[in-house]
N, C-alpha and C positions, 0 to 999 in steps of 0.2 A: 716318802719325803717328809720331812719335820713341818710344821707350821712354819716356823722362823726362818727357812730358805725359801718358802714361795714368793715372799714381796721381789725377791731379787730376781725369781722364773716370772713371775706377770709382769716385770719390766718390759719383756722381749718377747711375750703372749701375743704381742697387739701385730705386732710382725711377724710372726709364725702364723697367724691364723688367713694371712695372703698370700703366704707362698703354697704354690704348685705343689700337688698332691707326690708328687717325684719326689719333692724334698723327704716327705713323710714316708715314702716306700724304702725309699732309702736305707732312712733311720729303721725301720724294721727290718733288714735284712742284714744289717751290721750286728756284729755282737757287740754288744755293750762293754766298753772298757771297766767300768765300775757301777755299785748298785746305786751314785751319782747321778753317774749319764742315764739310767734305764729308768732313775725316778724323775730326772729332767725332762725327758723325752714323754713318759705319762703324761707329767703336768702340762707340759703345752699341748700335746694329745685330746686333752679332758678339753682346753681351753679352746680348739679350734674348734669341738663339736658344740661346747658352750655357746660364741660367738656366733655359730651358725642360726641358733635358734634367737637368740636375741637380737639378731639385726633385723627382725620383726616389730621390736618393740616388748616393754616387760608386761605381757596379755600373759592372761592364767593356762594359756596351753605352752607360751613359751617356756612359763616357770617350770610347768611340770616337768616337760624336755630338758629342763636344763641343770634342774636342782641333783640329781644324779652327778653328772661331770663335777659340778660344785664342792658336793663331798668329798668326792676322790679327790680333788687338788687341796682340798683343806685335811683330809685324814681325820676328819670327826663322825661319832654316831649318828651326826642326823643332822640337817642343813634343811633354811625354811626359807621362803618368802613371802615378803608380808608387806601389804599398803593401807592404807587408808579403807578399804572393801574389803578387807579382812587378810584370809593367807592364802596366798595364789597357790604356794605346790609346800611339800615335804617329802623329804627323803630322809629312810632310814629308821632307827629306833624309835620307839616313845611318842608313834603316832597321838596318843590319848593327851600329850602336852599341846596338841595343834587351836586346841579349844581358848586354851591360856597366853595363848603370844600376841593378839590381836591388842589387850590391855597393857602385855609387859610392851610392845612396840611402839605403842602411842606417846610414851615420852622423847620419842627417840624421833619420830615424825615429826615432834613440835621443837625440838631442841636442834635435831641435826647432829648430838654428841655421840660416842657409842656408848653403851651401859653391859656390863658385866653382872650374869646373873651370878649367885651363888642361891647355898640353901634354904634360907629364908622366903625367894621366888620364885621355887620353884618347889612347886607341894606337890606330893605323891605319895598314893599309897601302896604302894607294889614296892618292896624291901629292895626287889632284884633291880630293879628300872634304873639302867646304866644313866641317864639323864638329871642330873644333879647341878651342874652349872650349866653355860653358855654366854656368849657372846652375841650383842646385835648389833651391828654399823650400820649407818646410813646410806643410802643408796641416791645420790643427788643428781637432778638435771634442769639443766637453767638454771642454778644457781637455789633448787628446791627439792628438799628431801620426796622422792616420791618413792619410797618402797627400803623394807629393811630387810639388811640378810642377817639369818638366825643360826648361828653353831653352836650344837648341842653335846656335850661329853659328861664323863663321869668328873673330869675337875676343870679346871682353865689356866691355862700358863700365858706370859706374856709372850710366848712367841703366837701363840694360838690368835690372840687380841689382835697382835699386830697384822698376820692371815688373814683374820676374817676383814680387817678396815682394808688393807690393800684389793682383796678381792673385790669387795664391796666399791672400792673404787673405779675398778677393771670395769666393773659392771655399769659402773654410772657411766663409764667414756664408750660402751656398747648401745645404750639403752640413747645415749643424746645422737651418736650418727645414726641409729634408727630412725629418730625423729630428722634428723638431717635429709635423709632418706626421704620421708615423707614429705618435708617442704618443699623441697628440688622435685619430686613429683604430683605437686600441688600446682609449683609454681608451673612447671611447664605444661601441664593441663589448662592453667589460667591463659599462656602464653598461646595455645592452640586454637580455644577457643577463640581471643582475641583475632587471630589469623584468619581463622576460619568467617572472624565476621567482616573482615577486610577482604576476603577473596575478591576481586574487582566486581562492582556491580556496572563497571561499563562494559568490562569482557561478556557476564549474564545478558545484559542488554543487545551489547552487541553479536552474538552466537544466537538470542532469538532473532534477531533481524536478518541475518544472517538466511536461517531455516526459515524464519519468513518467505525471504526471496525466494526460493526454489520449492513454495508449493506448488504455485502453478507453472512453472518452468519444467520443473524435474521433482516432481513430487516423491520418485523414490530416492534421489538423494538427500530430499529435505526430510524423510522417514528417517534415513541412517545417519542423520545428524543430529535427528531429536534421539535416536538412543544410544548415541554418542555421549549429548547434554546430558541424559539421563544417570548412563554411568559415571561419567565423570562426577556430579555431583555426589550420586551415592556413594562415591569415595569418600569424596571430598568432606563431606558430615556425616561418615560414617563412626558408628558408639564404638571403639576398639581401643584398645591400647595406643601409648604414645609413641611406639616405635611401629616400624613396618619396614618388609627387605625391598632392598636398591629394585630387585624386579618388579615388585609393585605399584613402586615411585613410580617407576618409569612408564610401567604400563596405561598408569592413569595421566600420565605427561605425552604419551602417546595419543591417547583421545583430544587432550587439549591442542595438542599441536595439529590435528584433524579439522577441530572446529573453529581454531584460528585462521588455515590454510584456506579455508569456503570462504573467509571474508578478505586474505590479502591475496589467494588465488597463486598466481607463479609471480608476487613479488619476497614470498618467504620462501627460502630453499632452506632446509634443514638437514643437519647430518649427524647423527647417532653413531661415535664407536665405542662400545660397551664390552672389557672383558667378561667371558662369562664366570670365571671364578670369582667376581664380586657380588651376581646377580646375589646371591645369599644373605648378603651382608645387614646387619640391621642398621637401621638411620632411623633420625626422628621422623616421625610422621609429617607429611608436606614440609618437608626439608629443602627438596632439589626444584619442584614443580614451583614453588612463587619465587626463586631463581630464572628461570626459566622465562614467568610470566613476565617478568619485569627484561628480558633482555629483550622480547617482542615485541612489551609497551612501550617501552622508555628505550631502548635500542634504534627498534626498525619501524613501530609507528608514525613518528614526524621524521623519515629519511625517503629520500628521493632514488627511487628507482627498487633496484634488487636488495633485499637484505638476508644474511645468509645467520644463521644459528647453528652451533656445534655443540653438543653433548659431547664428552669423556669423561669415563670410569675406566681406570687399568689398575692392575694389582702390583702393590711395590711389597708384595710377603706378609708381613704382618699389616700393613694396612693397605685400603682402596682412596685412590684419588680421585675425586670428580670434579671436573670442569666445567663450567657453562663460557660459552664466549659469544657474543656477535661482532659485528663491523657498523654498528650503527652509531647514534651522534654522541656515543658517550658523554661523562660526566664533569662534573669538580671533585676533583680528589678528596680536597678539604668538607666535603661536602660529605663524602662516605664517611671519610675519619670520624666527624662527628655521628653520624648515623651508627658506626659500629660502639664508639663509648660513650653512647646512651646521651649526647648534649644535643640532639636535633631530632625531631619528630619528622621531620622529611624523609622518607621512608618508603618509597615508592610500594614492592605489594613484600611487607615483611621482612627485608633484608637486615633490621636489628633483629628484628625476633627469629628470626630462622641463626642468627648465630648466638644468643642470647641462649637458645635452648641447643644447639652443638657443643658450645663451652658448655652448660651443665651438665650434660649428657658423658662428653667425655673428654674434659678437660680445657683448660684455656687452650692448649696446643692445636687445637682443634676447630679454634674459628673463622671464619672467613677469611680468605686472602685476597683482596680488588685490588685488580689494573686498570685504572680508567685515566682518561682524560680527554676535553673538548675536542669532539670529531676522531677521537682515533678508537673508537667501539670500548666494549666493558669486559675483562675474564674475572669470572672467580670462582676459585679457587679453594677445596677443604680436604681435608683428609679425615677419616674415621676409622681406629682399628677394624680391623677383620673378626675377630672375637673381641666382648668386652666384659667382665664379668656383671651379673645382675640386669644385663639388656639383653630382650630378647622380644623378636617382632612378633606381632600378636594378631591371629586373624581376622 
């Protein structure tokens, strides 16, 4: 492929590099109607394996992985990357120039323009050294050059210039949802902890009183409630990834609804129906369990008589629905609304933040759905793909 028809291939790079790998097997098994199609197919080829590596971030092991594919989609001698720390990777001819790009780049880190070497800078003494011009564009995010891309040949055409700027710009819209990446798992790290420090210290308080009671009553049930407490918490602030599968959830919702049960005895009747094709599925970590808390605390704590709790998870194909419901003295509507778009801190145990990090996770589509109102009990309601890519539970 020429330099001067990639700007118009990385137009449609950014969308090839998230379709299904079927798309790509595809494309390999057809024959190619022209040496068009089969240079077209390359380029976004180079571009998905590119893409792969830089939604890390531009770190000098991505560069290396990546500066390979880079050349191929450029058709140059040699392709570099370079930041402020010097040159992260090179591919290709003319290693011995890698020494020399660190100063020719620095105008280019300060200006943001590209610069067009020719032979004046680039000194060599090797008669044969294909490496006589180049091109460097800017590589920017947030609005700040942080890293240049270097094409190296024996001369430079403007279709070449325009190549290496478009690539270079491909790369700055990789290199900022990287970072995107890392804030959205920053932020919901921050959002966890946060949760984690809200878990109810009246549930704590009340589960030791609880075991209290039944030392000297029934001291082996007050044993099997203290390593009940036990586990549950060591879930509960366990060091692990932000996600965890629906079985896990559940499992440690299971405990809790154990050491709830010892202190409302047979006024909680609870019922669990769980397809097993979603136990796999990954969710945010304490996602369902301060769902759960809050329809016991704020449900069936200030309600007279029996109060009953239901869990559902069933499979609708590509995604799991889960439900929490009780029949206890429900809410104000208006009351959630605001709790879900962030204007009220009333919040019973996390019910902005448990959706707050389900929209990050995966998507607005994906937030909470509450039915409440005064005396007629609370459901809600979310759904979460079956697969999702880049989420995956962590032990």
């Amino acid at each position: 492929m020429t330099p001067s028809s990639i700007a118009v291939v990385l137009m449609v790079a950014a969308v090839v590099v998230v379709v299904t790998g079927g798309v790509l097997r595809l494309l390999r098994r057809r024959r190619f109607v022209s040496d068009v199609d089969r240079a077209t197919y390359e380029t976004l080829h180079s571009a998905s394996l590119a893409a792969r590596h830089l939604r890390s971030g531009l770190t000098p092991q991505a560069a290396e992985r990546t500066t390979r594919q880079l050349r191929s989609m450029l058709g140059s001698r040699a392709v570099a990357l370079s930041d402020s720390s010097g040159v992260l990777a090179w591919d290709g001819v003319g290693d011995h120039h890698r020494l020399d790009l660190p100063a020719l780049a620095e105008p280019v880190l300060i200006s943001g323009a590209t610069v067009v070497l020719t032979d004046p800078d680039i000194v060599c003494s090797d008669p044969d050294c294909p490496i006589r011009s180049g091109v460097l564009a800017p590589v920017v995010a947030d609005e700040h050059v942080v890293a240049v891309l270097a094409a190296y040949g024996p001369s430079v055409g403007a279709g070449l210039v325009r190549a290496t700027e478009e690539l270079a710009a491909w790369i700055s819209t990789q290199v900022e949802l990287a970072e995107l990446d890392r804030q959205r798992t920053h932020l919901m790290e921050a959002e966890l902890r946060a949760l984690r420090a809200q878990i109810s210290p009246h549930f704590i308080y009340n589960c030791l009183g609880a075991i209290a009671s039944f030392v000297r009553t029934d001291p082996d049930r007050a044993r099997e409630l203290l390593l009940e407490f036990a586990d549950f918490t060591r879930y509960a602030f366990r060091r692990g990834g932000a996600y965890t599968t629906l079985r896990d959830e559940l499992r440690n919702i299971e405990r809790y609804l154990v050491l709830e049960q010892a202190r409302f005895g047979e006024r909680l009747i609870v019922q669990l129906t769980i397809a097993p094709e979603v136990l796999p599925v990954a969710i945010p970590f304490l996602s369902v369990q301060p769902l759960v808390e809050n329809a016991v605390r704020h449900g069936l704590a200030s309600k007279q008589g029996v109060g009953h709790v239901t869990i559902h998870a069933v499979d609708l194909g590509t995604t799991a629905e889960i439900t929490i419901e009780d029949d206890g003295v429900g809410g104000d509507p208006e009351v959630i609304r605001a709790v879900l778009a962030g204007e009220s801190a009333e919040d019973g145990v996390g019910l902005g933040n448990v959706d707050a990090r389900l929209r990050a996770a995966f998507g607005d589509q994906h937030g909470l759905v509450v039915e409440t109102a005064p005396g007629a009990g609370t459901k809600v309601t979310f759904r979460v793909p079956k697969f999702a890519p880049g989420i995956h539970a962590e032990p």
